[in-house]
N, C-alpha and C positions, 0 to 999 in steps of 0.2 A: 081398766083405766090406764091411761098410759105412761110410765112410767119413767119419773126423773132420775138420772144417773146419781149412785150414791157416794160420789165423791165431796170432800167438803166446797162449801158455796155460799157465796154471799146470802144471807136468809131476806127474800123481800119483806119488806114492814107491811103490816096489816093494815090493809085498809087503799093501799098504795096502787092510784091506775095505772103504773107504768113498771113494767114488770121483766125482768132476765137482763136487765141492764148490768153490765159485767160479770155475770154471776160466779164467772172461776178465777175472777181476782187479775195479779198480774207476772204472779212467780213465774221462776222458771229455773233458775239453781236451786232452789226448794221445791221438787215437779209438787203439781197436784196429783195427789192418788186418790183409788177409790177400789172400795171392795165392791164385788158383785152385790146386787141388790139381794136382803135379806129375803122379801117378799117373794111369794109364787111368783111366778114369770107365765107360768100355764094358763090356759083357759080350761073350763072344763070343757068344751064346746072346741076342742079339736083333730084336726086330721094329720097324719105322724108319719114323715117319709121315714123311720127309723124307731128302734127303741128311746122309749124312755130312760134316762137316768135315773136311778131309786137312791141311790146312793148319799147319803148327807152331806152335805158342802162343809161343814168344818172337819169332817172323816179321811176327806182326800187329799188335807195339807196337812201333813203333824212335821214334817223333820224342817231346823234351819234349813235359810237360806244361806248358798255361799256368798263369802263378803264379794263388795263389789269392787270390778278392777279401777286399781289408778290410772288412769289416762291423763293428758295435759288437756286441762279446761282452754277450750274454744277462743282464742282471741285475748289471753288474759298471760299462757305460758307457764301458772301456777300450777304443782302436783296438787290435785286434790281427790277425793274420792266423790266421784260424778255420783249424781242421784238415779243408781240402779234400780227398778222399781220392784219392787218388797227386799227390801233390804235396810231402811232408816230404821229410824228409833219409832215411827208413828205406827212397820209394819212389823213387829217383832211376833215371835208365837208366843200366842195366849194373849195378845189382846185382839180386840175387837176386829173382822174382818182380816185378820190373817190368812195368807194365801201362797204355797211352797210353789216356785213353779215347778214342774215337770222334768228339766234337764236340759241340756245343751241341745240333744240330739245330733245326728247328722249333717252337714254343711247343706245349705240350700245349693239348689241346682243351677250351678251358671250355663244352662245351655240350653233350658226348655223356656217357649213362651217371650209373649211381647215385650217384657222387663227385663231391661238388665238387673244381670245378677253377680254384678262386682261388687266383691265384698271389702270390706277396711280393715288392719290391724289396730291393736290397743290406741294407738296415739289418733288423733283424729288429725284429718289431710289439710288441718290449715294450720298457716303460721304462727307462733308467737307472736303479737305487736305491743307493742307501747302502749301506754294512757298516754296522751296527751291531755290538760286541762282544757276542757270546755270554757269557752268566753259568751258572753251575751245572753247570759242564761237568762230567764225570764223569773219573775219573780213574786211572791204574793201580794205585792202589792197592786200590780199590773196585772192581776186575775183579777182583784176585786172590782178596778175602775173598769174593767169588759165586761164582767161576764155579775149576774145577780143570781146567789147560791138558791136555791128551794129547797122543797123537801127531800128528806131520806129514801133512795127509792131501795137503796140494799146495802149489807155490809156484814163482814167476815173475816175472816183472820189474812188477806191479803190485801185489805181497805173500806173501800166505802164508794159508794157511788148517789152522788145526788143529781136530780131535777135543776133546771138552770138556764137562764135564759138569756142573750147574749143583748146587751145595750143600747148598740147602735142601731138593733133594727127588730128587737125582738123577738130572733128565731129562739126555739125552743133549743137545748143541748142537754147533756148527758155530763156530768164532771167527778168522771172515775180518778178519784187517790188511792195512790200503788205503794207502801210501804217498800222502803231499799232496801230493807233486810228482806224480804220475800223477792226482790226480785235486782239481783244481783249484776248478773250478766249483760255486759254492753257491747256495741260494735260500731264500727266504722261502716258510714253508706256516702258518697258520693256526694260533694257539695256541704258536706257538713262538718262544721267546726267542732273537731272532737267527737268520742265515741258518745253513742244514744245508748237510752237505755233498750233491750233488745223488743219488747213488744212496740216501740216506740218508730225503731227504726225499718220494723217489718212492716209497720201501719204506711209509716211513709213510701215504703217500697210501692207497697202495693198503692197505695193512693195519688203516686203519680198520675199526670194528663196523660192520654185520657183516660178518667175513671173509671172503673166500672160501678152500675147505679145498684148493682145485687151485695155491695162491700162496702162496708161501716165507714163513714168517712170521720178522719182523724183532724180536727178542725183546726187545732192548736195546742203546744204542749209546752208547759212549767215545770222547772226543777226548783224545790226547796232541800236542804239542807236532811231529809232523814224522809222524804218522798217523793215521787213524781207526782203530776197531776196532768191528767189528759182528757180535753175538751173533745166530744163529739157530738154527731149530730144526732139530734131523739127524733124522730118521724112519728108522728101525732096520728090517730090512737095506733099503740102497736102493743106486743105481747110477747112471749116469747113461744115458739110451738108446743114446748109443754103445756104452760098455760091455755096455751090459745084452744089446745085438743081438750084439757081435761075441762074447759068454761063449756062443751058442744057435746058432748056425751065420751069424750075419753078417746075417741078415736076422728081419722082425719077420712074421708073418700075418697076412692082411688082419682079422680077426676082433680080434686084441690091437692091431692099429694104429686100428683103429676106435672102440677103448677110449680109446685114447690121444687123436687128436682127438678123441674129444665132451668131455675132459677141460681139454685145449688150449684149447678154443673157447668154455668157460665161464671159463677164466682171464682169456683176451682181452676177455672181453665185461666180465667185472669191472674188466680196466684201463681201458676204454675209458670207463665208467659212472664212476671216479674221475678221468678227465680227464689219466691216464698212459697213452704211448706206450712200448713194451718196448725196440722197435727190435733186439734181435739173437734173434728166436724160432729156434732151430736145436734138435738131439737132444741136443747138448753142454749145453743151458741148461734142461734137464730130467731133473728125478731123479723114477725109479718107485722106489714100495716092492716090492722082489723077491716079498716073500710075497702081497702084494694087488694089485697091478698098480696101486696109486692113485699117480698123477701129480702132480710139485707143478713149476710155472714159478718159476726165480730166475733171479740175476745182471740188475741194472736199471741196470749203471755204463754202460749203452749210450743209457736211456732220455733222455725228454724230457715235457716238459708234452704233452698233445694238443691239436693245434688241426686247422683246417678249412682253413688255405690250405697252401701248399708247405712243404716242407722242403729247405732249399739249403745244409744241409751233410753229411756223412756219416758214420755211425756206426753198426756193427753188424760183419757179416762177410761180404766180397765174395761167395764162393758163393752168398749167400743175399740180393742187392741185385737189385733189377727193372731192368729194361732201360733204363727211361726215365730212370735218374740216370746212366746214362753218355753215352743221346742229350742230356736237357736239361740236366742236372745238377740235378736236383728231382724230390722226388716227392712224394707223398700219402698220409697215416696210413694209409688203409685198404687203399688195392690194394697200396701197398709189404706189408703186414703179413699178407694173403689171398697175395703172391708166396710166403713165405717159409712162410708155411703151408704151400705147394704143395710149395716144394723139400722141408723136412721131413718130408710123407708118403712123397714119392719117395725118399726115402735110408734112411729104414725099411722101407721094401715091399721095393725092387730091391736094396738095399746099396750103392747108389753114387749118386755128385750127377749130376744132367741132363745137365749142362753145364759145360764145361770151359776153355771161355774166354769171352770178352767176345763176341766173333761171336758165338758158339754164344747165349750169353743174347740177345740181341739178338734174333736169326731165332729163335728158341725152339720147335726141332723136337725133340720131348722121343721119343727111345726108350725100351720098356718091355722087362723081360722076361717070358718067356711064363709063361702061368696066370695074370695078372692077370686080375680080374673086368672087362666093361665099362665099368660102374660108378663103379671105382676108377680104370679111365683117362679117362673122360671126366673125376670131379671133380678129375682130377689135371691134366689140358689145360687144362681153362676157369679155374683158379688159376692157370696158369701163362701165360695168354695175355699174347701183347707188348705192346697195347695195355690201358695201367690200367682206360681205361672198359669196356673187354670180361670184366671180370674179375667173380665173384662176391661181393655181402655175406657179411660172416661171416652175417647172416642166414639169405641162401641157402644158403651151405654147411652151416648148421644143420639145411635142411629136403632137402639131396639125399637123394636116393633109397641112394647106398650109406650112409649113417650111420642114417637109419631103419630 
């Protein structure tokens, strides 16, 4: 069956047809973490370009992590200690899913392969600025005269996401509340009065004219006094692909997973053309419409500006992190986000993640199971390979041979 990331998430309510509506909340100076899934990842019924792991997963981390470094928090100027990932109070040893990484290792390679490989020091390459006070903020009471609340469709230690339906004409909506203590970090975008809050102002990035129809559109958003609230659009019947695989027998066909990336692939190509990085692409963070198989990518409370050198803090969902953030502790917009591509074909196709511990990501000996086309395991290897610069452009991935 195929297999949800075990990071925390909004739990949907039972009984509820609308389903993975926010599910990772909206932090992001609090990152969402997640331990590898406790579950078998194997099939019995597979074929092994490599050994098996035998090894136990709580055997392979016993020693602290080192503390994480100070750097100046992003847009704010404040010393703080950035959310390294296994390093908080939620990943300490000896509780639940603890996970030591590996070690710095050696500097990745700035000279091989289609990515740049300029790397950042401690301070990250943007300026200190100001707050300025936000004016015209919108208010609860002007939520209520638009929009009519419904039911619960999920909620979790970063909010609540209900069912909703917008007044003046009836459209169905989506109205995720983000608690400000879970999501802290704000920025400056162009045209706007004061800094947003950061998955806010990513939404807007990307949901400039023209749209694109494969990306969550961000209807309208309210500040209250100790939350945000953000109106979007719910597209009637949809699911989230976890749901949607394990409601058909747990796994997806290569034909409808096919649909799925070229759909995926034109979203990413739109974040990357608005100069947003997703950071948590999984099945969880994708809703299909049931009746048409159309695809929309949301949840960007993981995201970041995009840029060309390293990323040296963490945020997304460890299942779906490349190898190279736990040898160096950095990675890169692109091979990170072509990895993650990779795992979420493989958890679609087979119903289960690759890999199951930090070894296992690391040596990146991916099992399939049988009936897979060539094809689909080649473009699923070369996504998945350990070294970043070995890995395909979304370009290339555009032009393999299984999506044409």
């Amino acid at each position: 069956m195929i297999t949800r990331s075990s990071q925390e998430v909004l739990s949907p309510v039972p009984n509820s047809s609308d389903q993975g509506w926010g599910l990772n909340g909206g932090g992001r100076r609090k990152r969402k973490r997640s331990g590898f899934h406790n579950a078998k990842t194997a099939s019995p019924d597979l074929e092994c370009n490599g050994s098996k792991e035998p090894k136990a997963f709580q055997e392979l981390f016993a020693v602290p992590a080192p503390p994480a470094p100070k750097v100046l928090c992003r847009r704010t100027g404040n010393v703080s200690q950035r959310c390294n990932a296994l390093t908080s109070r939620a990943w300490a040893p000896g509780r639940g899913g603890w996970m030591e990484p590996v070690g710095h290792g050696p500097a990745l390679n700035q000279t091989q392969g289609p990515w740049p490989l300029c790397l950042v020091g401690a301070k990250d390459d943007y300026p200190s600025t100001s707050r300025p006070k936000a004016t015209k903020r919108h208010r609860k009471a002007r939520l209520e005269k638009l929009y009519v609340k419904g039911t619960l469709l999920g909620k979790g230690g970063y909010g609540s996401v209900y069912a909703g339906t917008r007044k003046s004409d009836g459209m169905p909506v989506a109205i995720k509340y983000v608690s400000k203590a879970q999501a802290e970090e704000e920025l400056d975008i162009p045209g706007q009065e004061g800094p947003l809050p950061l998955e806010v102002a990513l939404m807007k990035q990307v949901n400039e004219a023209p749209q694109c129809p494969y990306i969550m559109q961000l209807l309208e958003w309210f500040d209250q006094p100790s939350r945000y609230i953000m109106v979007l659009e719910r597209p009637e019947p949809c699911q989230d692909l976890i749901a949607f695989c394990q409601d058909r027998g747990g796994t997806m066909s290569e034909g409808l997973a096919r649909q799925v990336m070229v759909q995926l692939l034109r979203a990413l190509n739109h974040c990357s053309e608005r100069g947003v990085l997703h950071r948590d692409v999984k099945p969880e963070n994708l809703l299909i419409q049931t009746d048409s198989q159309h695809v929309k990518l949301f949840d960007f409370g993981c995201g970041d500006l995009l840029k060309n050198t390293a990323y040296k803090d963490f945020a997304g969902t460890l299942e779906y992190t490349p190898p190279e953030w736990f040898l160096h502790r950095q990675y890169l917009a692109g091979p990170a986000t072509v990895w993650s591509v990779g795992i979420t074909l493989y958890n679609l196709i087979c119903g289960f993640l690759p890999f199951s511990t930090i070894r296992e990501t690391i040596k990146g000996r991916v099992r399939f199971t049988k009936g897979l086309s060539p094809e689909c395991r080649q473009l699923i290897r070369w996504c998945l390979s350990t070294k970043a610069a070995d890995r395909p452009t979304m370009e290339q991935i555009q032009l393999h041979p299984w999506l044409l």
